[in-house]
N, CA, C, O and CB atoms as a CASP TS submission, in Angstrom:
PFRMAT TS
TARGET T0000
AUTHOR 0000-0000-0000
METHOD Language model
MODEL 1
PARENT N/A
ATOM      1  N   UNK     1     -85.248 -12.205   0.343  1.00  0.00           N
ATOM      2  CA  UNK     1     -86.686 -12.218   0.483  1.00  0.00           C
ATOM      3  C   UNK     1     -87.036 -12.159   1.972  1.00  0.00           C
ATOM      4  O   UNK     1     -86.445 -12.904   2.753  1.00  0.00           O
ATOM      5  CB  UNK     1     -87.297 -13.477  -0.189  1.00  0.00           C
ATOM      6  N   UNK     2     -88.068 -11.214   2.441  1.00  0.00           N
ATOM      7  CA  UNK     2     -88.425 -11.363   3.601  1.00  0.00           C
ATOM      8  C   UNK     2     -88.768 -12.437   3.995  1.00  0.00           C
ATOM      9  O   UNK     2     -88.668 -13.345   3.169  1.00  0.00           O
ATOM     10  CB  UNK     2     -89.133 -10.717   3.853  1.00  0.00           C
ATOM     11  N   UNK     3     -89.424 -12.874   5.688  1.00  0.00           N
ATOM     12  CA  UNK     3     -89.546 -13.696   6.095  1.00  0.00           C
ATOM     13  C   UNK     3     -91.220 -13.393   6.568  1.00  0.00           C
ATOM     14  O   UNK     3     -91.627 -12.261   6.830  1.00  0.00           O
ATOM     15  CB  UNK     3     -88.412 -13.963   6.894  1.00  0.00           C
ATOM     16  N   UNK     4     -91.848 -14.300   6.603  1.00  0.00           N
ATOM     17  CA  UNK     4     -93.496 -13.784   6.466  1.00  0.00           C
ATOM     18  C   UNK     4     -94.004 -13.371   7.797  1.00  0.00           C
ATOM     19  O   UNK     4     -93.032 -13.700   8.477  1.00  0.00           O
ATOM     20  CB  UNK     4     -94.590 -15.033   5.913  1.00  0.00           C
ATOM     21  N   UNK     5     -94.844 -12.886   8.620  1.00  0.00           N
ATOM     22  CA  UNK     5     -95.338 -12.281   9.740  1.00  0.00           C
ATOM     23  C   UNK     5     -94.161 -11.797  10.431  1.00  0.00           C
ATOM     24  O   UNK     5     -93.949 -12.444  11.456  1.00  0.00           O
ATOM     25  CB  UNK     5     -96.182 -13.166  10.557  1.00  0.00           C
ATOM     26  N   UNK     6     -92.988 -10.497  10.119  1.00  0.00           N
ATOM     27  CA  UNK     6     -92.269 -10.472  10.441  1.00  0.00           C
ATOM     28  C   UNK     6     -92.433  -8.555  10.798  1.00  0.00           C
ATOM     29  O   UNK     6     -91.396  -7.895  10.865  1.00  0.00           O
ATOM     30  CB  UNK     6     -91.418 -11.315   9.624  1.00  0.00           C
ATOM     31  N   UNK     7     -93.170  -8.188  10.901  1.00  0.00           N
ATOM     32  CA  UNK     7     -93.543  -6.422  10.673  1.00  0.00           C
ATOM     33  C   UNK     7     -94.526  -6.318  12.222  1.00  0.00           C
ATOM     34  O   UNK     7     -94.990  -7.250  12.878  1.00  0.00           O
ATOM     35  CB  UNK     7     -94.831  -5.943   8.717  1.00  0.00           C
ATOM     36  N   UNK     8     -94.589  -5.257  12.403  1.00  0.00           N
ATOM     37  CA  UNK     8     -95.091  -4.970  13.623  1.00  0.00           C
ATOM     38  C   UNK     8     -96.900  -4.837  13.055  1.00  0.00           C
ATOM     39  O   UNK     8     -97.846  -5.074  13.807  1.00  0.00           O
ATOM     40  CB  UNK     8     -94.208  -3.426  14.357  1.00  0.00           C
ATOM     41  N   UNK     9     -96.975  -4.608  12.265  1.00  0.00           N
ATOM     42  CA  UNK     9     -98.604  -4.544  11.535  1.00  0.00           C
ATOM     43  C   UNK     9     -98.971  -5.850  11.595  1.00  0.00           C
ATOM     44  O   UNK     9     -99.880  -6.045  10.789  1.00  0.00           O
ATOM     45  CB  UNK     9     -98.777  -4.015   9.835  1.00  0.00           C
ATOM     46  N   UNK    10     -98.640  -6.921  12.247  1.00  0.00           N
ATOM     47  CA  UNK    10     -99.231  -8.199  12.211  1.00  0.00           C
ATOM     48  C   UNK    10    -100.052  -8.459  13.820  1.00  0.00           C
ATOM     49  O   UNK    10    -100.941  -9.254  14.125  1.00  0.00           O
ATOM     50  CB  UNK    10     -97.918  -9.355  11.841  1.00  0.00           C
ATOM     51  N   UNK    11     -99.491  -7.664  14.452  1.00  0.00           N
ATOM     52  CA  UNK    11     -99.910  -7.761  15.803  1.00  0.00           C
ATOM     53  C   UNK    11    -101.570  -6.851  16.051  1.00  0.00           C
ATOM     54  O   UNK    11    -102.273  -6.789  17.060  1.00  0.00           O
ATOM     55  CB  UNK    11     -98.519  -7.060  16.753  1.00  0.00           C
ATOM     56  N   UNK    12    -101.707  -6.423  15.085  1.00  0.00           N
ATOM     57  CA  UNK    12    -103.152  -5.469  14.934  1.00  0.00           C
ATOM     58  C   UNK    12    -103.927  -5.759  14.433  1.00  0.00           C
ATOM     59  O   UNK    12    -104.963  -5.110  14.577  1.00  0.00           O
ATOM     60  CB  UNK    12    -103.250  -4.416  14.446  1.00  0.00           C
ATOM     61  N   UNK    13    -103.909  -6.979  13.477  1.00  0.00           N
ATOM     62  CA  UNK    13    -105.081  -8.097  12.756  1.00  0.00           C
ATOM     63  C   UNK    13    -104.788  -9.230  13.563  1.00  0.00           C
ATOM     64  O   UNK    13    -103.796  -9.362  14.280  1.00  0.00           O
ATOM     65  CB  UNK    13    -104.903  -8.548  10.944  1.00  0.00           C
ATOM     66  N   UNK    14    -106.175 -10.438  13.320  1.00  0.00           N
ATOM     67  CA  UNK    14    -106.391 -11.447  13.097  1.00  0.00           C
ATOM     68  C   UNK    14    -106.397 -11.926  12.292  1.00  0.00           C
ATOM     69  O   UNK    14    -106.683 -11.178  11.357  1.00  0.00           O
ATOM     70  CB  UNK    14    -106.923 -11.660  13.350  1.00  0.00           C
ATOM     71  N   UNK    15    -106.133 -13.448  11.844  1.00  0.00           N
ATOM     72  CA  UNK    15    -106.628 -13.787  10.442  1.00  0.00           C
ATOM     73  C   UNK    15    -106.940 -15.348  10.874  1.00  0.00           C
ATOM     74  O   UNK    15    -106.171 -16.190  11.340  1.00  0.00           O
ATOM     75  CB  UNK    15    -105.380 -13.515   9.022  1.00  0.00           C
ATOM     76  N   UNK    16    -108.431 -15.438  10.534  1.00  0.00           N
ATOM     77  CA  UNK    16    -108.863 -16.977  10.524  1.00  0.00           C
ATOM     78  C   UNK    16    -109.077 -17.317   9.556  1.00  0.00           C
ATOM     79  O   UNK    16    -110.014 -16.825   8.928  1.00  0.00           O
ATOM     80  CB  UNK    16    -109.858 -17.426  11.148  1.00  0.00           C
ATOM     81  N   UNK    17    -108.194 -18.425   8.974  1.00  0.00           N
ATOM     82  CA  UNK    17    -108.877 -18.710   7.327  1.00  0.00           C
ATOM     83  C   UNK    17    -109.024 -17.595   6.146  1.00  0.00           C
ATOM     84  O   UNK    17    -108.026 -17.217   5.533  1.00  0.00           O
ATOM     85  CB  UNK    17    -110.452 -19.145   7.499  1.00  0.00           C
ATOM     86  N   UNK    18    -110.133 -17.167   5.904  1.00  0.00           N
ATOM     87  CA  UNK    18    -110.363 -16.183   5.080  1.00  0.00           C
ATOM     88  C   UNK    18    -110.609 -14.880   5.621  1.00  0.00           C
ATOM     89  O   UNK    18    -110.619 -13.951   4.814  1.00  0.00           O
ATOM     90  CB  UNK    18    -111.297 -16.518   4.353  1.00  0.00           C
ATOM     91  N   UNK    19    -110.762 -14.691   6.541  1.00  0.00           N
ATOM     92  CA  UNK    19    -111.366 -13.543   7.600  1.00  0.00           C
ATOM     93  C   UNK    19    -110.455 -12.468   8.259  1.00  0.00           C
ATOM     94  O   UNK    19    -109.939 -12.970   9.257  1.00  0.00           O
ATOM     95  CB  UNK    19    -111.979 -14.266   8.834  1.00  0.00           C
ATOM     96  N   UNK    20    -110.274 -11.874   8.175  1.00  0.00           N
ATOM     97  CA  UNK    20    -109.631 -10.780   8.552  1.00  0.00           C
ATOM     98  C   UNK    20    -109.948 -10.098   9.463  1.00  0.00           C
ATOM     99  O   UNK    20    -111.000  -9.511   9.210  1.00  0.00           O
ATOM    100  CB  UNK    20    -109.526 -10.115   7.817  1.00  0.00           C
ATOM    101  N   UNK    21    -109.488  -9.839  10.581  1.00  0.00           N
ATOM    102  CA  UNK    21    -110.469  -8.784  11.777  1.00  0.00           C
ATOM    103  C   UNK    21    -109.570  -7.962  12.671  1.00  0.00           C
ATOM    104  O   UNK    21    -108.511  -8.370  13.149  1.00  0.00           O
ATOM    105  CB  UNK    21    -111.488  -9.766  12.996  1.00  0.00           C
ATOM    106  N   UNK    22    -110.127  -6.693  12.862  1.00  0.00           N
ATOM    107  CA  UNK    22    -108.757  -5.864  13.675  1.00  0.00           C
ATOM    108  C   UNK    22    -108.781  -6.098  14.683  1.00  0.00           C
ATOM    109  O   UNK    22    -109.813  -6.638  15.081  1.00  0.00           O
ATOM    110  CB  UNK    22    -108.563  -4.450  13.768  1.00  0.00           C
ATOM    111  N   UNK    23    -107.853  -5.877  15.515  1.00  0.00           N
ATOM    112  CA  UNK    23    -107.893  -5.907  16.977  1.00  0.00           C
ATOM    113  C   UNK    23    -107.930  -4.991  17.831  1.00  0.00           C
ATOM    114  O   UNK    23    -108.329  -5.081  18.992  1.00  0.00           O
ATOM    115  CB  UNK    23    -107.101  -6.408  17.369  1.00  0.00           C
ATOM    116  N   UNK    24    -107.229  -3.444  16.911  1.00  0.00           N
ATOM    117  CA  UNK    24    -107.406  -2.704  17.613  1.00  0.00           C
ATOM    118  C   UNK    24    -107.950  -1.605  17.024  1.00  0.00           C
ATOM    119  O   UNK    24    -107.678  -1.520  15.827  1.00  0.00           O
ATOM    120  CB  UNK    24    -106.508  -2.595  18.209  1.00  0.00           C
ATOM    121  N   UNK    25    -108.849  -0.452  17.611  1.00  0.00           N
ATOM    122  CA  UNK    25    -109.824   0.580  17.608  1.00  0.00           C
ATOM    123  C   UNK    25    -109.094   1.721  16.750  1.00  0.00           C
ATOM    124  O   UNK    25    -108.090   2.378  17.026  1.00  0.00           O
ATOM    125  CB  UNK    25    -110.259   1.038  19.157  1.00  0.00           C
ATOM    126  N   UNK    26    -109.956   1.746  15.575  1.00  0.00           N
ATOM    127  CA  UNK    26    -109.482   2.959  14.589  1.00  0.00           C
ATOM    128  C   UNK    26    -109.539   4.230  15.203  1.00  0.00           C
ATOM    129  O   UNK    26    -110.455   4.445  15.996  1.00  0.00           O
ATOM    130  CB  UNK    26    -110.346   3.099  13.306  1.00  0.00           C
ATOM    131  N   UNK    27    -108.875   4.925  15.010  1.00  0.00           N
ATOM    132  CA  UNK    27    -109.023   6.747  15.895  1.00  0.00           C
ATOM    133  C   UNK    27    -110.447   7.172  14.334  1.00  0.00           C
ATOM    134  O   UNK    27    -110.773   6.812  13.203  1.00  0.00           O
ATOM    135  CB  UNK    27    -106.460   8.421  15.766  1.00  0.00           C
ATOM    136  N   UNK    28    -110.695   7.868  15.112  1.00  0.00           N
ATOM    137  CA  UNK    28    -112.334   8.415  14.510  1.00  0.00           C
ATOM    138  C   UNK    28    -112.042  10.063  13.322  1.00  0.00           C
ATOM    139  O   UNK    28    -112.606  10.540  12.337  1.00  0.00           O
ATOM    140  CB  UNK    28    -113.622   9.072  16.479  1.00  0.00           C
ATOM    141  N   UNK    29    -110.619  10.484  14.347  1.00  0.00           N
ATOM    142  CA  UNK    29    -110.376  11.678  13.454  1.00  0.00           C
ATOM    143  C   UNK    29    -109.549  11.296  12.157  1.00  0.00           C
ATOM    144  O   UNK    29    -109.654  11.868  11.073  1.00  0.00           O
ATOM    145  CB  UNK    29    -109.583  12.811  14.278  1.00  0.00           C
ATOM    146  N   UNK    30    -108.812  10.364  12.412  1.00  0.00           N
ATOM    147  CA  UNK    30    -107.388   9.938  11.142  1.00  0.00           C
ATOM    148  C   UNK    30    -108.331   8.962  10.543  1.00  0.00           C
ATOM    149  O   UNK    30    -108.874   9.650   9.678  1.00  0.00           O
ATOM    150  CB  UNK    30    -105.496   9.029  11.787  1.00  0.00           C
ATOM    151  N   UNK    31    -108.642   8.262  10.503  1.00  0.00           N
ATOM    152  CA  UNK    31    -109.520   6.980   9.895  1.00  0.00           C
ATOM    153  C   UNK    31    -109.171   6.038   9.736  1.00  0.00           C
ATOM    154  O   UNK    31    -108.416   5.584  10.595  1.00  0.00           O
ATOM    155  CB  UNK    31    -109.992   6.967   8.893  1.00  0.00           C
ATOM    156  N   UNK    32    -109.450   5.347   8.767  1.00  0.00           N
ATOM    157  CA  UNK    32    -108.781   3.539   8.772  1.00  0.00           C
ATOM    158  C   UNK    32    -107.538   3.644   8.515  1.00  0.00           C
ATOM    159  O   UNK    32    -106.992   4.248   7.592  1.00  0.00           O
ATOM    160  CB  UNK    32    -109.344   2.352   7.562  1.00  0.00           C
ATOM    161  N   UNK    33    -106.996   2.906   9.544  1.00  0.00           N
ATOM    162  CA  UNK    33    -105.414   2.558   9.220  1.00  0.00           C
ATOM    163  C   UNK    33    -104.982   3.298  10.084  1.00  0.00           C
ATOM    164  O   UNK    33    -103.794   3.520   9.849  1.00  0.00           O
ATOM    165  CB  UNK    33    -104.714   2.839   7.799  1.00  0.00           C
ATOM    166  N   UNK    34    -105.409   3.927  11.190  1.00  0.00           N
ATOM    167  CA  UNK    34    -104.234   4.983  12.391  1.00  0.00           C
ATOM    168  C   UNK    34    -105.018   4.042  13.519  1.00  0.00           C
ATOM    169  O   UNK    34    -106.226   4.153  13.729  1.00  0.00           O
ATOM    170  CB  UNK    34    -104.495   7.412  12.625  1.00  0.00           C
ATOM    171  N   UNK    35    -104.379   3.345  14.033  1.00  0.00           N
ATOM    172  CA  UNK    35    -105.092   2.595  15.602  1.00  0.00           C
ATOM    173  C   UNK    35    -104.620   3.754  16.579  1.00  0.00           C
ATOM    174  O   UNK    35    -103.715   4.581  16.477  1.00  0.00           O
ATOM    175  CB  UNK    35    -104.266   0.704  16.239  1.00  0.00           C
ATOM    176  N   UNK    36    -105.626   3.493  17.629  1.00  0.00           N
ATOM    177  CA  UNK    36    -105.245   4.271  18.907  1.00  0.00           C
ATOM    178  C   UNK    36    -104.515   3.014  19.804  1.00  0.00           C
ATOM    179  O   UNK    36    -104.486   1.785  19.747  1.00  0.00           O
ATOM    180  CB  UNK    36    -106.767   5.047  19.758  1.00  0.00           C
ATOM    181  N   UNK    37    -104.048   3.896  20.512  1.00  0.00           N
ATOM    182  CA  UNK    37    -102.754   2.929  21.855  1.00  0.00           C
ATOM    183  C   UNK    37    -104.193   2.758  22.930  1.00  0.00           C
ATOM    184  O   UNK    37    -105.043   3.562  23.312  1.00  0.00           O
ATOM    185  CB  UNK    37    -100.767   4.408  22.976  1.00  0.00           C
ATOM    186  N   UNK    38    -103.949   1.223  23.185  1.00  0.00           N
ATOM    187  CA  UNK    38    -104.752   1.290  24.610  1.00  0.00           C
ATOM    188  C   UNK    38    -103.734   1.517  25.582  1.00  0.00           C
ATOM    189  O   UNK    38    -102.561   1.178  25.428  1.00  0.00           O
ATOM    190  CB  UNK    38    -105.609  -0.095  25.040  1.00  0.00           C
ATOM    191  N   UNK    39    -104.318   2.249  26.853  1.00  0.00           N
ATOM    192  CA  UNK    39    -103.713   2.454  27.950  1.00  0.00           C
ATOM    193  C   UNK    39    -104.388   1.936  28.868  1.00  0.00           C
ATOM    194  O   UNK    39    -105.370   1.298  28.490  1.00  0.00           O
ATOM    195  CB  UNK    39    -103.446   3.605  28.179  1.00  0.00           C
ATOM    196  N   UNK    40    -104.139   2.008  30.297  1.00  0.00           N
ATOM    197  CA  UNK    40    -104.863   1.446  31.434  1.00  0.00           C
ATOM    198  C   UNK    40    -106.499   1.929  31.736  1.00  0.00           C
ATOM    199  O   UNK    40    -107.433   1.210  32.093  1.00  0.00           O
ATOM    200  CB  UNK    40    -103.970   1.823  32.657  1.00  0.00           C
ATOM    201  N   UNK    41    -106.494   3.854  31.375  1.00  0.00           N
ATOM    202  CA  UNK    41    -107.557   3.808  31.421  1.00  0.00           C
ATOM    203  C   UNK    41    -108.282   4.788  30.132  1.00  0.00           C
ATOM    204  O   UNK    41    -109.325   5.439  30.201  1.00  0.00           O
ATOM    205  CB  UNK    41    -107.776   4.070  32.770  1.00  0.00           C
ATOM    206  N   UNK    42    -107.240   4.624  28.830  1.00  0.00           N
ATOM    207  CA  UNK    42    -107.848   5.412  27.959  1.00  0.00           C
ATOM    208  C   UNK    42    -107.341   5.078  26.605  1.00  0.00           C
ATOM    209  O   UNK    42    -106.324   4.387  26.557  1.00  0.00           O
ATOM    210  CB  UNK    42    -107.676   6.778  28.311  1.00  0.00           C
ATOM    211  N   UNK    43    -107.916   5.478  25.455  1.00  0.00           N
ATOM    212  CA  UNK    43    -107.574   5.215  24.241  1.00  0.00           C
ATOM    213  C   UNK    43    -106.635   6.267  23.807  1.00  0.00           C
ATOM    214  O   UNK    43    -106.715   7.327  24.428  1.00  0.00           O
ATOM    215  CB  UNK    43    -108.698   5.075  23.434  1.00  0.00           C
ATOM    216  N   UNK    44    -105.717   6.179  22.819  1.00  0.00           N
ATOM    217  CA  UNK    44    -105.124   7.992  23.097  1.00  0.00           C
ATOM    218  C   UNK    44    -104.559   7.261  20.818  1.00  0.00           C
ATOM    219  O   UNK    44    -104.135   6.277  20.212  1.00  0.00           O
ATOM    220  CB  UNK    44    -102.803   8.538  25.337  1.00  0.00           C
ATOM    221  N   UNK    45    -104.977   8.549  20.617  1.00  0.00           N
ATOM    222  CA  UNK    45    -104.211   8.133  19.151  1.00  0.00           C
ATOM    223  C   UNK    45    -102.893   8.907  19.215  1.00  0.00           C
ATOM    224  O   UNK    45    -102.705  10.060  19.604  1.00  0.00           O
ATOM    225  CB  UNK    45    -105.135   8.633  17.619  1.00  0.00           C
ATOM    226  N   UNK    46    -101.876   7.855  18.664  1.00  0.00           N
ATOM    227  CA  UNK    46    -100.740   9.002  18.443  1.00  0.00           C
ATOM    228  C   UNK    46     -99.828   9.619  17.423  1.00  0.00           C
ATOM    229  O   UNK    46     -98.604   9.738  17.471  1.00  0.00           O
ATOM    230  CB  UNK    46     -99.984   8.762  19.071  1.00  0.00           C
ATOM    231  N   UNK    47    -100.833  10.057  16.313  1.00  0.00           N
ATOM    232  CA  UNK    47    -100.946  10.813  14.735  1.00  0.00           C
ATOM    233  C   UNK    47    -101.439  11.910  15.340  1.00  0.00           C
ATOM    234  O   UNK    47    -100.646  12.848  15.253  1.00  0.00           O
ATOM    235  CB  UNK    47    -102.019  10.156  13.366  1.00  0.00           C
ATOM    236  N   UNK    48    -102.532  12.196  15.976  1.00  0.00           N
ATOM    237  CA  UNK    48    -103.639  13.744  15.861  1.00  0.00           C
ATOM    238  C   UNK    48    -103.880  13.919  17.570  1.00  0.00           C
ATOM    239  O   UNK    48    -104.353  14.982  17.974  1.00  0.00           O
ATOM    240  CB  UNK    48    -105.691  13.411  14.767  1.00  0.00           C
ATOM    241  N   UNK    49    -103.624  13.117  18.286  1.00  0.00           N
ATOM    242  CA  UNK    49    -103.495  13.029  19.635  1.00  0.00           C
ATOM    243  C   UNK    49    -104.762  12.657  20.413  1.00  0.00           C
ATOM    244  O   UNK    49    -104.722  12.519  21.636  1.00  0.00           O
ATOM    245  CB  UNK    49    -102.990  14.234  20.074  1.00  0.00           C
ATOM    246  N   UNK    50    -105.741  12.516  19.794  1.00  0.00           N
ATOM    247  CA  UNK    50    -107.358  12.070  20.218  1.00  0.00           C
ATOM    248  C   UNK    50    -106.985  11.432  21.433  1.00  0.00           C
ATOM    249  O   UNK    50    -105.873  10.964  21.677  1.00  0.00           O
ATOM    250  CB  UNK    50    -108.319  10.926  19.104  1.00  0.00           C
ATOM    251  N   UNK    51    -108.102  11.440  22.274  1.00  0.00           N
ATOM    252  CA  UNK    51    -107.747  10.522  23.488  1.00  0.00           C
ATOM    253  C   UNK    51    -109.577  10.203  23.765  1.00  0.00           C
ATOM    254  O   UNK    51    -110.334  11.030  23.257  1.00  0.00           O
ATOM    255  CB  UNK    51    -106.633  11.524  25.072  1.00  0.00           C
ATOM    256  N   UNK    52    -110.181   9.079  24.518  1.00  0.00           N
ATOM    257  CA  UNK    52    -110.851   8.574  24.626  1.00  0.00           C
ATOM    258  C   UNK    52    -110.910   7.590  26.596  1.00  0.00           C
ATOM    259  O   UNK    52    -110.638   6.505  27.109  1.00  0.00           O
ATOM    260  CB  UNK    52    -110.682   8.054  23.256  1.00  0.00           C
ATOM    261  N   UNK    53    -111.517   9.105  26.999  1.00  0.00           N
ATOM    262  CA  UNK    53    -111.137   7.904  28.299  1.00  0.00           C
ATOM    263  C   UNK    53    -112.343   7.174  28.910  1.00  0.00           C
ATOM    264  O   UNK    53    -113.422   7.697  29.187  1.00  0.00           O
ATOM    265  CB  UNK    53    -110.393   8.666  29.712  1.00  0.00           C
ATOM    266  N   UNK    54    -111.954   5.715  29.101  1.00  0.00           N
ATOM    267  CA  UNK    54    -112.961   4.727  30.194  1.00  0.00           C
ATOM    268  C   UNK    54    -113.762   5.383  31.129  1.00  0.00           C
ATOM    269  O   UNK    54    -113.401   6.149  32.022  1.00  0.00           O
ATOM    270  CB  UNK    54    -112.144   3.773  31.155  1.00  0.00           C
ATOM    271  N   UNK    55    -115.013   4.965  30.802  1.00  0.00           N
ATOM    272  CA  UNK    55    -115.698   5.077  32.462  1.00  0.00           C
ATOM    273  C   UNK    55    -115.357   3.764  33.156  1.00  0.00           C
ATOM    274  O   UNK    55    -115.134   2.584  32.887  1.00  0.00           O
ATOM    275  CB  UNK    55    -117.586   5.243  32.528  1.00  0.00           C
ATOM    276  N   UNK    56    -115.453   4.769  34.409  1.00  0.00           N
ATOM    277  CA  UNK    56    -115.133   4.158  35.760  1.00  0.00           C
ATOM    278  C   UNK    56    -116.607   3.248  36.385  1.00  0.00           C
ATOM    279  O   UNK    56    -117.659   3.851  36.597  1.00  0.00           O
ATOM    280  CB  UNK    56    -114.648   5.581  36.884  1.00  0.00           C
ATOM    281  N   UNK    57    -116.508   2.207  36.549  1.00  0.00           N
ATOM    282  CA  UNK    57    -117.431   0.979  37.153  1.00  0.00           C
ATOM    283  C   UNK    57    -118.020   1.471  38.643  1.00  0.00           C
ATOM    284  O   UNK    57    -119.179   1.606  39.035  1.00  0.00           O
ATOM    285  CB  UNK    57    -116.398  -0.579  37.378  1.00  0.00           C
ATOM    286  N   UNK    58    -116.638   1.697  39.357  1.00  0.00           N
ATOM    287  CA  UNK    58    -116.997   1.878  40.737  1.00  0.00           C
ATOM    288  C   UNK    58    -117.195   3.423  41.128  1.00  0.00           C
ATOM    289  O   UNK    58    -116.394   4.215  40.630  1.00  0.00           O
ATOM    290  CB  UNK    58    -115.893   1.223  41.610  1.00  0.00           C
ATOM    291  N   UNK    59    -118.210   3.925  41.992  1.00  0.00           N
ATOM    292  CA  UNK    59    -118.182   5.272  42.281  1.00  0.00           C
ATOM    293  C   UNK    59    -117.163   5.678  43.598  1.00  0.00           C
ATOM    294  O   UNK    59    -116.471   5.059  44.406  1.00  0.00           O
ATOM    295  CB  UNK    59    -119.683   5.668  42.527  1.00  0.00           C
ATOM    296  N   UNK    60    -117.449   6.867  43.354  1.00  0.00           N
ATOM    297  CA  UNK    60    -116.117   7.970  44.333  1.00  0.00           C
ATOM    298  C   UNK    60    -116.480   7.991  45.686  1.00  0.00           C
ATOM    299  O   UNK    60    -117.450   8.668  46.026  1.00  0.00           O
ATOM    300  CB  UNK    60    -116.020   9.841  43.909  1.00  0.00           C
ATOM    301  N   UNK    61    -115.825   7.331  46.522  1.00  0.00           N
ATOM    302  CA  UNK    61    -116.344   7.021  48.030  1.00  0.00           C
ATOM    303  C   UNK    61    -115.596   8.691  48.204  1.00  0.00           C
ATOM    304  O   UNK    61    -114.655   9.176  47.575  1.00  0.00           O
ATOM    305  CB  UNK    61    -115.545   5.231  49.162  1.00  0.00           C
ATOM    306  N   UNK    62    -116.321   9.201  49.153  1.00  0.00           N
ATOM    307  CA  UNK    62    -115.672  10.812  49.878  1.00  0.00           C
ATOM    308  C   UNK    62    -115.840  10.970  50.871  1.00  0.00           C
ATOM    309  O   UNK    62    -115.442  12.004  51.408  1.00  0.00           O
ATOM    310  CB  UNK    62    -116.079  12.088  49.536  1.00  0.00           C
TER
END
């Protein structure tokens, strides 16, 4: 018999009590159940390859 929270799919929910909540951002093209990878400055799915990048806070000194 397995051993319980033992799968890498545990690290992508929460669970409080009864509540269930993801942690990480569904890709928009694959749908529920394909998370995208966060990176430093972008979301990138890696099923369909979507990518999603951050705006930048600070502007471009030149």
């Amino acid at each position: 018999m397995a051993k319980t929270n033992t799968g890498s799919v545990y690290r992508f929910y929460k669970i409080d009590g009864d509540k269930v909540t993801r942690l990480k951002r569904d890709c928009p093209r694959c749908g529920k159940g394909v998370f995208m990878a966060e990176h430093k400055d972008r979301l990138s799915c890696g099923k369909c390859g979507f990518t999603e990048f951050s705006k930048k806070d600070s502007t471009r000194a030149g």
